[in-house]
N, C-alpha and C positions, 0 to 999 in steps of 0.2 A: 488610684481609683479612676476607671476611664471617665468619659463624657457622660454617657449613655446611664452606667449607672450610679452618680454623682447626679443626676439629672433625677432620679428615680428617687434616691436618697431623698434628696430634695423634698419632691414632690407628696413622700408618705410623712415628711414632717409636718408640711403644708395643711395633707388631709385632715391631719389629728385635730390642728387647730380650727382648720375650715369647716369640718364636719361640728365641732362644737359648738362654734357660733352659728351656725346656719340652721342648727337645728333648737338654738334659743338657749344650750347651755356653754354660751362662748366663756373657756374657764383660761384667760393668760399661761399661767405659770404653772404649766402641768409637766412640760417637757426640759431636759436638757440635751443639747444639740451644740456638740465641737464646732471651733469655725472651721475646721479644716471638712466637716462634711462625711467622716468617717466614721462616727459613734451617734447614733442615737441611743438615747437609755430612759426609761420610766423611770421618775424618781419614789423613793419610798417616802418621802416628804413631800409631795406635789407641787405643794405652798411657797415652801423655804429653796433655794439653789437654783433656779432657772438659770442655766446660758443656753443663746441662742444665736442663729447666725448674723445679728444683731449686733451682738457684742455684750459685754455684763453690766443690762441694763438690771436695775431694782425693781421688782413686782409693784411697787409703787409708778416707776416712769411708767411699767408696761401698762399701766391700765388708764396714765392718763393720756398715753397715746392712742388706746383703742378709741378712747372717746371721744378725743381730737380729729381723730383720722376716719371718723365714719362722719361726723357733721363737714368736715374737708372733701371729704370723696361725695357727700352729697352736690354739695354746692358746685364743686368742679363738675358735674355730670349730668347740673342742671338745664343748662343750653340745647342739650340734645335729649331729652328725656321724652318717652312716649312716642319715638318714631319706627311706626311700626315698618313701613315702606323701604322697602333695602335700595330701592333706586336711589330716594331721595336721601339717603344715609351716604351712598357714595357721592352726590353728589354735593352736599355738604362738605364733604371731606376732603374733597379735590377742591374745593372752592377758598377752603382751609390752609390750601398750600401745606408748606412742610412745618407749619404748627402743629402742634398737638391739638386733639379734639376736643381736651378740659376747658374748662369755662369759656365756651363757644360763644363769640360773637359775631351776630346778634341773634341771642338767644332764641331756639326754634323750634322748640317744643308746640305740637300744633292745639293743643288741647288748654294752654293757661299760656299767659303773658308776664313774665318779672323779670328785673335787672339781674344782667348777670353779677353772683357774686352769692344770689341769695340763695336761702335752701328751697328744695322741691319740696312738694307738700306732704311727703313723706319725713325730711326733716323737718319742718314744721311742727309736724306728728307729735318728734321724741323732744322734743327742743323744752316745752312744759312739762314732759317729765324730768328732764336734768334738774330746769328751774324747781319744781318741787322735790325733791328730792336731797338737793343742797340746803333747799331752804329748812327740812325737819330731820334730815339728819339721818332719816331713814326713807323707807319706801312701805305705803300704809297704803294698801289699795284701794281702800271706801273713800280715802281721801285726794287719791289722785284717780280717782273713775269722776270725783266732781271737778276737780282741777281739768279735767280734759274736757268734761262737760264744758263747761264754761267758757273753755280754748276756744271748743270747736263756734258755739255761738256767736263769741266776737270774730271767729278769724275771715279775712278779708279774700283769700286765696279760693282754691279751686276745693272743694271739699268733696272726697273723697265716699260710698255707698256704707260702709263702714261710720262714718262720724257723720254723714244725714242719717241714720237709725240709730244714733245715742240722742241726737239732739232731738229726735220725736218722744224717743223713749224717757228724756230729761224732762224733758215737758209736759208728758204724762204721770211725772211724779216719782218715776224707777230710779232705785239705787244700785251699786255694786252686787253682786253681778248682774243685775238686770239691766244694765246699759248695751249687753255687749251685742253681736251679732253673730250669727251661724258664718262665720266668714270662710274662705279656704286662703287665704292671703298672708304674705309674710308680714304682720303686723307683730306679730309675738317678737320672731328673732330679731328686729331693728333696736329692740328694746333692750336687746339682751349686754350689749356692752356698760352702757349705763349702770348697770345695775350688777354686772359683776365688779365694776369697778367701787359699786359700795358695797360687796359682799365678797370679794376674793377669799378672805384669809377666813371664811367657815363656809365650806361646800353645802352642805345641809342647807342651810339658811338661804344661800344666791338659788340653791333649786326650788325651794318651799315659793321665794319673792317671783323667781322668774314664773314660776305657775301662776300666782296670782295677779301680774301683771298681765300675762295672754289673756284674762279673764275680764280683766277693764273693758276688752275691745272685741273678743273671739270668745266662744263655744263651740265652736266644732272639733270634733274629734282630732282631724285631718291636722288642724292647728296647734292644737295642743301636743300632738307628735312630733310636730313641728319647732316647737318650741322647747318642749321640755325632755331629757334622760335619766329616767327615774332608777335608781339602783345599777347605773353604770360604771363600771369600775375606767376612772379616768387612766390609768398608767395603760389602759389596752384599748384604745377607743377605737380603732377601726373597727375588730374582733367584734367587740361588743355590740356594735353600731348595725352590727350585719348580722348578727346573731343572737343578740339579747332579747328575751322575751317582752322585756318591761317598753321595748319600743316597738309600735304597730308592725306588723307585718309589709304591710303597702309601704311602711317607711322607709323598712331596712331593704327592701327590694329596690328602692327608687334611688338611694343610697348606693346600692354595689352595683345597680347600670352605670352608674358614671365612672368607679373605680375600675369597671370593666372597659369601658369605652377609651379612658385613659391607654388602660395597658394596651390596648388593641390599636391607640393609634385610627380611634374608628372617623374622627374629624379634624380638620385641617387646621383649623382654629377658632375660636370661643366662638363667632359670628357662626360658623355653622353647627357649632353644639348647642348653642341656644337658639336657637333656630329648631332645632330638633325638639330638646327635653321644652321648650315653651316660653314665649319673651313676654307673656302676661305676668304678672305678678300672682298669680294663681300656684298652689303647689298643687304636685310638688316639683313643678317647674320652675318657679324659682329659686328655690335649695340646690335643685340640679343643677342650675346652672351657674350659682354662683362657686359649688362646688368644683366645678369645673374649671373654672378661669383660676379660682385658687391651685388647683392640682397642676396648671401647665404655665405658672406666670413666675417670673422671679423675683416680683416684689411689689412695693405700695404702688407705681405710677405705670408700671408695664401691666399689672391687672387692671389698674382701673381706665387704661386708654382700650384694651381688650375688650371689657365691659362697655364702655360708654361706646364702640361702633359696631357691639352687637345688635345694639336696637332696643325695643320695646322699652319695658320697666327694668331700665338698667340702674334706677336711684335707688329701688327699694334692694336691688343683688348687691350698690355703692355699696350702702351701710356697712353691711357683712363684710363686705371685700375690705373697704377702707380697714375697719376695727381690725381685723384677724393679721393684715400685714405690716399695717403700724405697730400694733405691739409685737408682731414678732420681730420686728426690725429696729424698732424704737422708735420715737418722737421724729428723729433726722432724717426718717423715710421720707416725711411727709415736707415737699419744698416750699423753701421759706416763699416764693411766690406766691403757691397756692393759697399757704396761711393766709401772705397780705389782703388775696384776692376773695376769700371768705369773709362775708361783710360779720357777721356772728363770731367768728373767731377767737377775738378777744374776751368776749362776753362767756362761750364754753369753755376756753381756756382757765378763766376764773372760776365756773362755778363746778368745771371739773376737779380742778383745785380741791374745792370744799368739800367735796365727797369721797375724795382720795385719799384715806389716812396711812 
């Protein structure tokens, strides 16, 4: 198999998995994938038989990797987070010397101040859902729309347009769904590993949870297309993705500009395609673009250094990024470095654990 398309190979296995989580239905173990790079194949089982260019990890490791490696990819990409400015981005970077850009010291995010190490306020976000979630064993959304409620109240950090109107709305007396907001933000997909990782082994049931999760925090339309793939037949998920009814039109069209831009070679690298599709957290520019780093990166630490010097809301694209390469790689993507340097670590480690059967 040459370079070129070995490269290509690659990258449509990538999409399968990148396009699932980015659009909030990230499902592990849907694919099997040769190490040598020459077979992809849909399985009639989804569930059962994953290999992947990983090696033969167990649908169990895979998803306690997604969840490790999107609270990891936070917190590594927390330093640089929110720089819209591409001057000051390079020159960060050259200031950096021939470090890598992960957990940037001294952390320079111009909008909130914390040690490095800690999550951005986007892991923040999902961190009380893991917690509730381990804690009853499932995921019950009238009972974590108050759990969140209550987060956001105490939390000390920079809080977000999204959780100042559940805290008005909490305090008004509203319950589930009436906490949420007309948002167009990737709040849905962040969520999405978490939650497949306690719902893997029944598709039905992670789509039903993943819906009513978007619904804690979002009502908009835009969102909810975002998050959720209703009646998508997973062994053919680009196909679908681009031509399925059940997902919005503006979805699957913002979905095949980037597969298109891929194949066209239309930008030089992540920094200028997100640059293009939008480095706000808005969709569906940030789908696109984490879409993107997924499609042209070869794993957990080359996407997420991609990511973190394209700029803007490169924590809430993390997530995504982190979850999708971890599990298709396994847990050992993710370097024991970064682990130590994730102050949370140990903490998700464990209560990912607990939701992992």
């Amino acid at each position: 198999m040459s370079v070129d398309t070995e490269a290509k190979t690659r990258a449509r296995i990538v999409v399968r998995y990148a396009i699932i989580v980015a659009v909030g239905f990230f499902s592990i173990p849907f694919f099997a994938y040769d190490t040598k790079g020459a077979n992809v194949t849909a399985q009639k089982d989804p569930i059962n038989g994953l290999r992947s260019r990983g090696g033969a990890h167990t649908n169990k490791q895979r998803a306690l990797a997604a969840v490790t490696g999107g609270f990891v990819a936070d917190a590594a990409t927390m330093g640089l987070h929110w720089i819209y400015d591409d001057e000051k981005m390079k020159q960060l970077a050259v200031a950096h010397g021939s470090a890598g850009p992960e957990f940037y010291e001294p952390p320079s995010c111009p909008f909130y101040s914390y040690e490095s190490g800690a999550l951005s306020p986007y892991g923040d976000e999902i961190l009380p859902l893991l917690q509730d979630v381990a804690e009853r064993g499932e995921f019950v959304p009238e009972k974590f729309a108050m759990t969140s409620y209550h987060a956001a109240k105490t939390y000390t950090g920079r809080l977000n347009s999204v959780f100042k109107e559940m805290i008005i709305k909490g305090d008004a007396g509203n319950k589930y769904p009436g906490l949420a907001s007309p948002s167009k933000d990737l709040h849905g997909g962040i969520k999405a590993p978490i939650l497949v990782a306690t719902y893997y082994e029944d598709s039905s049931l992670l789509l039903q949870k993943i819906r009513e999760a978007v619904h804690v925090h979002e009502i908009g339309a835009e969102a909810e297309n975002a998050a959720v793939v209703q009646g998508v037949a997973i062994s053919d998920a680009i196909k679908a993705l681009t031509s399925n009814e059940a997902i919005g039109t503006d979805t699957r069209a913002s979905i095949q500009q980037v597969i298109d831009a891929v194949d066209a070679k239309t930008f030089s690298d992540a920094t200028a395609a997100i640059a293009h599709f939008g480095k706000s957290c808005s969709l569906p520019g940030a789908l696109q673009g984490s879409l993107f780093v997924l499609l042209t990166s070869a794993g957990f630490v080359e996407a997420l250094r991609a990511n973190m010097l394209a700029g803007g809301d490169n924590c809430s694209r993390a997530i995504a990024i982190g979850a999708v390469t971890a599990a298709m790689q396994g847990g050992d993507a993710i370097p024991v470095e970064w682990k130590e340097k994730t102050k949370v670590y140990a903490q998700v480690q464990k209560l990912a654990e607990k939701i992992v059967h």
